[in-house]
NUVODO-716687 format. One line per field, with one value per residue (C-alpha): residue number from 0; residue in one letter; x, y, z. Coordinates in steps of 0.5 Angstrom, whole numbers. Each point is the difference from the previous one (the first is absolute). Layout:
<recs>
seq c(NUM | ...) $
type c(A | ...) $
xx c(X | ...) $
yy c(Y | ...) $
zz c(Z | ...) $
</recs>
This chain:
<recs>
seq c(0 | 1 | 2 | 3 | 4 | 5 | 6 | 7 | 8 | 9 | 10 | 11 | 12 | 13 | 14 | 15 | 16 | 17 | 18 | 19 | 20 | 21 | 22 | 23 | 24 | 25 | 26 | 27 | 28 | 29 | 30 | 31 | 32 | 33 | 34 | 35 | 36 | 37 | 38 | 39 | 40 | 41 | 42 | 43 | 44 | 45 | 46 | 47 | 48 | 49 | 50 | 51 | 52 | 53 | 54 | 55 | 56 | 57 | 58 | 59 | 60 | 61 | 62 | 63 | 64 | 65 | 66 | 67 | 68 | 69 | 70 | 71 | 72 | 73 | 74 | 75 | 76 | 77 | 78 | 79 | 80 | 81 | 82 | 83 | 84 | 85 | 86 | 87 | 88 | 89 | 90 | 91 | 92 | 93 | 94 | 95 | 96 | 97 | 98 | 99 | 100 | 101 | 102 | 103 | 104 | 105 | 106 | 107 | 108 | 109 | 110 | 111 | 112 | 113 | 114 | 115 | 116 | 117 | 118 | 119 | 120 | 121 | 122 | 123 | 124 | 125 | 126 | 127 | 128 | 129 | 130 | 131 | 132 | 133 | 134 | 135 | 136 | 137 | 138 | 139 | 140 | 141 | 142 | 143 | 144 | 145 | 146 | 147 | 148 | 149 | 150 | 151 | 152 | 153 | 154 | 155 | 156 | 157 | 158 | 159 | 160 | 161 | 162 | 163 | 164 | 165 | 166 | 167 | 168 | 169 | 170 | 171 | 172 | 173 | 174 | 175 | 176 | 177 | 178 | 179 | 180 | 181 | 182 | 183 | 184 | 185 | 186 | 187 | 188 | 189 | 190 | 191 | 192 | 193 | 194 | 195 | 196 | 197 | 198 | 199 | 200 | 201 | 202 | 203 | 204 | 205 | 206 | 207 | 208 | 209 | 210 | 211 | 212 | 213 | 214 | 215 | 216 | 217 | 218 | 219 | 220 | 221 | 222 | 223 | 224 | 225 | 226 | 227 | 228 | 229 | 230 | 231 | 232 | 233 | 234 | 235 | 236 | 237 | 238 | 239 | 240 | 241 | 242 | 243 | 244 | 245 | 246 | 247 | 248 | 249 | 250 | 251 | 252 | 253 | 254 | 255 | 256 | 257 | 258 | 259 | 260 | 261 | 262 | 263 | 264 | 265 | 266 | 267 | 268 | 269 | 270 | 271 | 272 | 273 | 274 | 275 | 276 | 277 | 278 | 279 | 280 | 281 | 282 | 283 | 284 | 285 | 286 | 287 | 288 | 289 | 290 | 291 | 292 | 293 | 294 | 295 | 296 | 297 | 298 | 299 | 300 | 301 | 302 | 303 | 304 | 305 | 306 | 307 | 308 | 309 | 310 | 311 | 312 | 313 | 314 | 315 | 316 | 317 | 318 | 319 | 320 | 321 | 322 | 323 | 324 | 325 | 326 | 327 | 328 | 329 | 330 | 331 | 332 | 333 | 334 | 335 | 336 | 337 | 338 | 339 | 340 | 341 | 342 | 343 | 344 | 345 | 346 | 347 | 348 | 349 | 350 | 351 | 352 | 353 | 354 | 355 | 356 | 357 | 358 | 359 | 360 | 361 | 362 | 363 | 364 | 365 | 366 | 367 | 368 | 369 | 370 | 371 | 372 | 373 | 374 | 375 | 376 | 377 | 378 | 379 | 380 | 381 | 382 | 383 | 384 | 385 | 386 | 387 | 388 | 389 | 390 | 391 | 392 | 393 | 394 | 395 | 396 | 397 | 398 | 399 | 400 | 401 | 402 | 403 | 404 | 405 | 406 | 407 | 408 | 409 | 410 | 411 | 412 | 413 | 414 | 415 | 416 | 417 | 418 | 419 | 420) $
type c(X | X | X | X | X | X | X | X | X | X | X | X | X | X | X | X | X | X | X | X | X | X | X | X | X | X | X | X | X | X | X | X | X | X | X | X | X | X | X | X | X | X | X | X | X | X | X | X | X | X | X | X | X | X | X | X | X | X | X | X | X | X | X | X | X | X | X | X | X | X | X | X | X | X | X | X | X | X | X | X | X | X | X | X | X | X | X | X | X | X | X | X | X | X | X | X | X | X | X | X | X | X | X | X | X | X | X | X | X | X | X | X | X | X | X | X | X | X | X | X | X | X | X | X | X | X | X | X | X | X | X | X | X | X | X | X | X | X | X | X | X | X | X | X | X | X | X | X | X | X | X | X | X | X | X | X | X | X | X | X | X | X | X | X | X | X | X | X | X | X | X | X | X | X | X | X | X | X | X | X | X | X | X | X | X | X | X | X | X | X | X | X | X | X | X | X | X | X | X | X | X | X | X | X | X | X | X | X | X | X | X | X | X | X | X | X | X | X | X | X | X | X | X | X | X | X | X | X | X | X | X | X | X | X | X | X | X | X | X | X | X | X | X | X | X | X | X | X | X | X | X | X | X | X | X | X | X | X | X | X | X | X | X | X | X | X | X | X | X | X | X | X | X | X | X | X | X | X | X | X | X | X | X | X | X | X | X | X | X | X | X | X | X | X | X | X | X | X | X | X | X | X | X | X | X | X | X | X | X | X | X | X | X | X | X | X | X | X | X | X | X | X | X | X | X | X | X | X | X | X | X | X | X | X | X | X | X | X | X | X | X | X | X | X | X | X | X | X | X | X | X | X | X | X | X | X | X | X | X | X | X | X | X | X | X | X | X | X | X | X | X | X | X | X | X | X | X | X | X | X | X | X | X | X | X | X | X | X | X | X | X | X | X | X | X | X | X | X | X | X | X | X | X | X | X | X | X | X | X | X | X | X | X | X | X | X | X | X | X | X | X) $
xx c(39 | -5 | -3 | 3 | -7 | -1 | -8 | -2 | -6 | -2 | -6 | -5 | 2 | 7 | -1 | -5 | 5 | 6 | -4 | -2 | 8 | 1 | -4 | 2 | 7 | -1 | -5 | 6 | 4 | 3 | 8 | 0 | -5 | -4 | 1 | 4 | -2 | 7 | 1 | -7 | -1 | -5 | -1 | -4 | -3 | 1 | -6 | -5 | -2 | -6 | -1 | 5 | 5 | -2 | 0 | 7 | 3 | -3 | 3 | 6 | 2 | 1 | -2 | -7 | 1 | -7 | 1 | 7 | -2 | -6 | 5 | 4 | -6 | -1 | 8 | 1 | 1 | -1 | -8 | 0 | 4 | -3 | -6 | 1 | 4 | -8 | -3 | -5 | -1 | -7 | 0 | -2 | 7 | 6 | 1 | -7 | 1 | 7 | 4 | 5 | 4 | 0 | 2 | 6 | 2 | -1 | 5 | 4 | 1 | 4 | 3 | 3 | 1 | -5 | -6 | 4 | 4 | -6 | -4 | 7 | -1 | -8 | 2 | 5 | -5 | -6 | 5 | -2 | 2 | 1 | 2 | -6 | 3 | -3 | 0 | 3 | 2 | -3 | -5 | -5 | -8 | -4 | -4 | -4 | -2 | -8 | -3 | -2 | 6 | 0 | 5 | -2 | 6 | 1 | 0 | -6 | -4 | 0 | -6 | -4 | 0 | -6 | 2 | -1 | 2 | 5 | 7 | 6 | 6 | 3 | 7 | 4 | 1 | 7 | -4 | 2 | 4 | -2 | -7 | -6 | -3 | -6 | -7 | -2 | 2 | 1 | -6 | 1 | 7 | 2 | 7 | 6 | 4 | 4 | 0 | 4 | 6 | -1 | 6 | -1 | 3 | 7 | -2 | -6 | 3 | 5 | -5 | -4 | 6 | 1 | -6 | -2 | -7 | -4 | -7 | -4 | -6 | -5 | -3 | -3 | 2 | 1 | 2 | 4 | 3 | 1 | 4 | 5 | 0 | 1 | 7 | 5 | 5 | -6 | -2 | 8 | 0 | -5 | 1 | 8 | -3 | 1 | -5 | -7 | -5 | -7 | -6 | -5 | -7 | -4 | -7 | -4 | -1 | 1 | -4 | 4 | 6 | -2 | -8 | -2 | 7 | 1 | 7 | 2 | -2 | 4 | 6 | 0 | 0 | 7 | 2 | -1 | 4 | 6 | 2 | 2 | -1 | -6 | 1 | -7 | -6 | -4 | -6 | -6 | -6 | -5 | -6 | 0 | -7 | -6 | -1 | 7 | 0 | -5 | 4 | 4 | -5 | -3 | 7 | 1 | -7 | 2 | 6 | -3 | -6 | 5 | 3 | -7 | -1 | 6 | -2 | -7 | 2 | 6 | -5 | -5 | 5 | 2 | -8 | 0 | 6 | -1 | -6 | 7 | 1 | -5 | 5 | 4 | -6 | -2 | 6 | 0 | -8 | 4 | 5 | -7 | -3 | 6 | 2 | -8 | 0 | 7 | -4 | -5 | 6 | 4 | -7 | 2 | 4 | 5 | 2 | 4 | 4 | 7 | 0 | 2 | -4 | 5 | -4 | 1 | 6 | 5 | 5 | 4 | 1 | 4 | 5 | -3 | -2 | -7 | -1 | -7 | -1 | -4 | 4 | -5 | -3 | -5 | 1 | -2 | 4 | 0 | 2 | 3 | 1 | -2 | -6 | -3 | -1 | 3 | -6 | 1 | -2 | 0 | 7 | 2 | 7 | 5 | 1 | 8 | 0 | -4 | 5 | 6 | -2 | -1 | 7 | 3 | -3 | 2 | 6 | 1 | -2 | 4 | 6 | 5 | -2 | -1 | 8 | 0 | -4) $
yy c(26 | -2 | -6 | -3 | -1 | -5 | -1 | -5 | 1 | 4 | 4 | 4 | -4 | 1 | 8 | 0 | -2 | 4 | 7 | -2 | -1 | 7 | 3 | -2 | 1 | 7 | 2 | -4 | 6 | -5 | 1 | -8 | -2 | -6 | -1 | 4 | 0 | 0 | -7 | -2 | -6 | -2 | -7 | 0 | -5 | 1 | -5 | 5 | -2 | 4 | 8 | 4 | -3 | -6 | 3 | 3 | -6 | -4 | 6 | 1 | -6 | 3 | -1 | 3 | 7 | 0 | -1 | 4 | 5 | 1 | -1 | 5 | 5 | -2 | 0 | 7 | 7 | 3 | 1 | 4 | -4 | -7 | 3 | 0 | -7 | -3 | 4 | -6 | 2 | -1 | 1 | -6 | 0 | -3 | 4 | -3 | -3 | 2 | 4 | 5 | -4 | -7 | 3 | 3 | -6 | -3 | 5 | 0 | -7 | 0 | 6 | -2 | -7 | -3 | 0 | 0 | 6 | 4 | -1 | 3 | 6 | 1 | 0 | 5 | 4 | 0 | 0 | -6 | -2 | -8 | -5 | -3 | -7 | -5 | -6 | -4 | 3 | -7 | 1 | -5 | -2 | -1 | -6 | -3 | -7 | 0 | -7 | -4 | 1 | 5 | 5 | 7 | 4 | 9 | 3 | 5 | -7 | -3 | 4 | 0 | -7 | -4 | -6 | 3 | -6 | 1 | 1 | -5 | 4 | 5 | -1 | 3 | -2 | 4 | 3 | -2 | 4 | 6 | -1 | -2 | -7 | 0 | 2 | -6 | -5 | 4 | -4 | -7 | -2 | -4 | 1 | -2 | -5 | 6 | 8 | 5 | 1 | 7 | 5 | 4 | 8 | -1 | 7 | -2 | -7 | 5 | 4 | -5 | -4 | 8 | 2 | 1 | -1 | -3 | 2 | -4 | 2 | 3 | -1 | -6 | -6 | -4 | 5 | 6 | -5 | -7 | 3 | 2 | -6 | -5 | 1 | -3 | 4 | 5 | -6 | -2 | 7 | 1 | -6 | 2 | 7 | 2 | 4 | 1 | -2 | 2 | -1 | 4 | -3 | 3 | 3 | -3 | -7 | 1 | -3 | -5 | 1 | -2 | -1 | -2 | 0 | 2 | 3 | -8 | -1 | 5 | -1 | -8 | 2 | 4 | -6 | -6 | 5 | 2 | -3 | 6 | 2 | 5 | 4 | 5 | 1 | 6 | -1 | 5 | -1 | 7 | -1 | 3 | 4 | -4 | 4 | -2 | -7 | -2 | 3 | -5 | -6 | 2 | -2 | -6 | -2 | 1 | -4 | -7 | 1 | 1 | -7 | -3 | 2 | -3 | -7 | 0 | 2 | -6 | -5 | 3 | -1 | -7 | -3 | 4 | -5 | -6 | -2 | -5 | 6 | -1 | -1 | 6 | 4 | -4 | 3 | 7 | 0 | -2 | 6 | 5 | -1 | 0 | 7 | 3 | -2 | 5 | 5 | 1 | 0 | 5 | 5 | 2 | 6 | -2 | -6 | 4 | 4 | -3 | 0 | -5 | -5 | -2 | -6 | -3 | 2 | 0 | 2 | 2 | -8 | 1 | 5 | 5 | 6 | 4 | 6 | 3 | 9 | 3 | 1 | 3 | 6 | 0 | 4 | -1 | -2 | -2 | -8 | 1 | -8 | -4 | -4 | 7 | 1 | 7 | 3 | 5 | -3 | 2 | -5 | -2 | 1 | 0 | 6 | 3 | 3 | -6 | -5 | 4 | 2 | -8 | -2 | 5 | -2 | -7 | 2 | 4 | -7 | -4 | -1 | -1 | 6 | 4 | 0 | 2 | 6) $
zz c(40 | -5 | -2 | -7 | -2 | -8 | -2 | -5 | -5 | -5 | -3 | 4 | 7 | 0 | -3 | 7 | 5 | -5 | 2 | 7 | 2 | -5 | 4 | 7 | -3 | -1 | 7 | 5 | 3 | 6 | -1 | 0 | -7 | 0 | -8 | -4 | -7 | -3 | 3 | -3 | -6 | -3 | -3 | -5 | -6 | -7 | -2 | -3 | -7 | -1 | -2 | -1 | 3 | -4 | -7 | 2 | 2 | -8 | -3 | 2 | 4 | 7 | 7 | 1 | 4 | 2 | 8 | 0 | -3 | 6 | 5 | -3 | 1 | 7 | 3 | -5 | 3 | -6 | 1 | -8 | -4 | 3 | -1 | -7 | 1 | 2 | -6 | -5 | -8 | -2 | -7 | -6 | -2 | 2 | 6 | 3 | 7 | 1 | 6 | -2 | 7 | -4 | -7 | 3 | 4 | -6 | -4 | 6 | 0 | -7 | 2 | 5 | -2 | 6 | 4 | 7 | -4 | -2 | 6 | 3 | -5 | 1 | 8 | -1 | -4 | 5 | 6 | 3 | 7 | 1 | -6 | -5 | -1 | -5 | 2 | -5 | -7 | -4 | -5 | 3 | 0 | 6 | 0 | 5 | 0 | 2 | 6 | -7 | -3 | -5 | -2 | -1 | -3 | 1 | 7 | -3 | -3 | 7 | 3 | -6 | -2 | -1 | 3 | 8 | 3 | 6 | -1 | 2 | -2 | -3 | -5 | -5 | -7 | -4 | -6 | -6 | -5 | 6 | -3 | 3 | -1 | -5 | 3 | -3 | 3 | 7 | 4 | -3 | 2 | 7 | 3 | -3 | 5 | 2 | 2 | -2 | 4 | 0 | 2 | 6 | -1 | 5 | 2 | 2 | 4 | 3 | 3 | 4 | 3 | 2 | 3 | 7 | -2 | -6 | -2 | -5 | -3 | 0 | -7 | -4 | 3 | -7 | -5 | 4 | 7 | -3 | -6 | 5 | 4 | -6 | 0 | 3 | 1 | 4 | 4 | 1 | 1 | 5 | 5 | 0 | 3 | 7 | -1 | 4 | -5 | -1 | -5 | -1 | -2 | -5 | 3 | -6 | -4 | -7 | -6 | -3 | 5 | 7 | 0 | 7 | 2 | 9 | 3 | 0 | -8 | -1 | 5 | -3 | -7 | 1 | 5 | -6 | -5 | 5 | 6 | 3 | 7 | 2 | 7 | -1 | -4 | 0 | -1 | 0 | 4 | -2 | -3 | -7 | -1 | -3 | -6 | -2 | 2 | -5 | -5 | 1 | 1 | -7 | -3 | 4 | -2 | -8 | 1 | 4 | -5 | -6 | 2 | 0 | -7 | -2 | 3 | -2 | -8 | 1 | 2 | -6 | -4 | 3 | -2 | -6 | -3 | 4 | 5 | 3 | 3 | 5 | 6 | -1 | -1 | 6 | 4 | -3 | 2 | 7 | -1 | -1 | 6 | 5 | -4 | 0 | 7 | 2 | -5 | 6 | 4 | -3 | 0 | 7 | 0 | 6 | -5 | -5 | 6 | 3 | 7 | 5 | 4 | 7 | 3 | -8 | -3 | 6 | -5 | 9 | -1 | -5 | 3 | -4 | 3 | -2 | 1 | -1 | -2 | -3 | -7 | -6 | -4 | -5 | -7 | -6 | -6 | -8 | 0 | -8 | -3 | 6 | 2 | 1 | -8 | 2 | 4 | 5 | 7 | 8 | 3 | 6 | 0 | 6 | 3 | -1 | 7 | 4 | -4 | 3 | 6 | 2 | -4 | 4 | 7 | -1 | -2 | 7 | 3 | -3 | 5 | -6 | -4 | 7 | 1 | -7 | 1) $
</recs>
């Protein structure tokens, strides 16, 4: 009997574990499969406001197809017309940044009358095995509330900001009209007494309560995990489960989502969002190639430099309009300090790599099983609209055939799983 296998995330962390399961999928010849791809769902956020997907969502008042549309590819049979699916304009006119993939799902939405409806039309289209859930079907911003109080609104807004300080929480707001916010006023506001109460998809709530195991991630933690997990009926959803429930950690900090984060800044974060129970972490515990490294160092520096910046014209500015200031310049100077010192820390290569320490962390004494493998690959990628400013680079990633041949050994070791495989 195969496992009912749902997974939680979104962008290029979710397409990664999706082609992983594909592939083991399709190289199982044992009479008894492990997973089978037609009892797959994949939970996925819709909160992306950026690129394509974002100029479709102003245009035309739909869900951004940018993450289903890449799941799509990754689960579709149809090599040749999933090709196509993925294929980008470049051009100056209209057409410029936009996938064939978004623009039909956009199409198939009114079409067909809604986004769960299209996404249904696009996986009969490209053969897909497995369903491609959204997560809710509410038009909503993610904003995430930063350590000293302040509001940045927009998933593509949150890595990029200026104000580097820490992020406490991340929440939705309804978007207005099914528009966005004004970008002007985006970075100045605080938050509103109370969260918008989004609705989670019941097909997505369905599939978790029925499934015997739940992966979340990996992915960005603030802008493709949490999004998930801000929901109530997800998080309802997941604690009703009796499924075994694993997380999988992402190999690299982030600038602007998780600088300096180990495994347990990871796992606390989700925790002070959603209690829910977590049996296993995957962690990896390979080295990444230096020459790589320091690639990720160079962007980890621009990010704690670009918040002393930041600081330092605030206190300039102070002292321009009022020499009373001088305390608040004293305590910003304070800030400086403790930033530049971590500067010099975050230097080291090993600092932006995610790998967990035993004797420190103790997450076993929390009940949560950590297991350590080897789980990345190096590749090059072109990051368009993020930190990266659209430059191509060498990444590290998780491999797809490390991440599932590890899920499938827990599976296998898990007594309750065991019985069902």
């Amino acid at each position: 009997m195969s496992l009912k296998i749902a997974c939680i995330g979104g962008g290029s962390g979710l397409s990664a574990l999706l082609s992983g399961l594909k592939q083991y999928a399709d190289l199982e010849t044992a009479e008894r499969k492990i997973i089978d791809l037609d009892s797959l769902a994949a939970i996925v956020t819709v909160s992306d406001d950026g690129g394509s997907s974002g100029r479709l969502r102003e245009e035309f008042d739909v869900l951004p197809p940018g993450d289903i549309r890449r799941l799509l590819y990754t689960l579709s049979d149809a090599d040749e017309i999933a090709g196509l699916f993925e294929y980008r304009f470049s051009s100056n006119g209209d057409l410029d940044g936009h996938t064939i993939g978004n623009l039909l799902l956009t199409a198939l939405t009114t079409i067909q009358g809604n986004f769960p409806k299209a996404i249904q039309a696009a996986s009969r289209l490209l053969s897909v095995r497995g369903q491609i859930i959204p997560v809710t079907l509410d038009s909503t911003v993610l904003c995430a509330e930063l350590a000293n109080g302040e509001i940045v609104r927009g998933e593509s807004t949150i890595p990029i900001r200026e104000n580097r300080e820490p992020i406490k929480r991340v929440f939705f707001e309804q978007r207005e009209n099914g528009r966005e916010n004004d970008r002007a006023d985006e970075m100045a506001h605080h938050a509103t007494d109370e969260d918008y109460d989004c609705q989670a998809h019941q097909t997505a709530i369905d599939a978790l309560v029925n499934a015997d195991a739940i992966i979340i991630g990996p992915g960005s933690l603030y802008t493709s995990i949490m999004p998930n997990l801000v929901i109530k009926g997800i998080v309802d959803a997941i604690q009703r489960s009796n499924a075994v429930k694993i997380y999988v950690c992402n190999v690299m900090t982030q600038p602007g989502e998780t600088d300096g984060y180990a495994v347990t800044d990871h796992v606390n974060a989700i925790l002070d969002h959603a209690k829910i129970p977590i049996d296993y972490v995957l962690v990896n515990n390979q080295p990444a190639p230096k020459e790589i490294m320091q690639g990720y160092v160079r962007n980890v520096l621009v990010s704690q430099l670009t918040r002393i910046k930041t600081l330092s014209d605030e206190g300039l500015s102070m002292l321009a309009k009022d020499t009373a200031q001088l305390m608040k310049v004293q305590n910003l100077a304070k800030d400086i300090s403790t930033l530049s010192a971590e500067t010099v820390q975050v230097a080291d290569a090993s600092k932006v790599q995610v790998s967990y320490n035993r004797e420190l962390e103790r997450l076993e004494d929390d009940g949560i099983t950590v297991v350590e493998a080897d789980l990345i690959r190096d590749m090059v990628v072109t990051e368009v609209g993020t930190w990266m400013g659209g430059e191509q680079m060498n990444v590290i990633r998780h491999d797809p055939e490390k991440l599932v041949t590890n899920l499938v050994n827990i599976f296998k070791n898990h007594p309750k799983l065991s019985e069902v495989i």
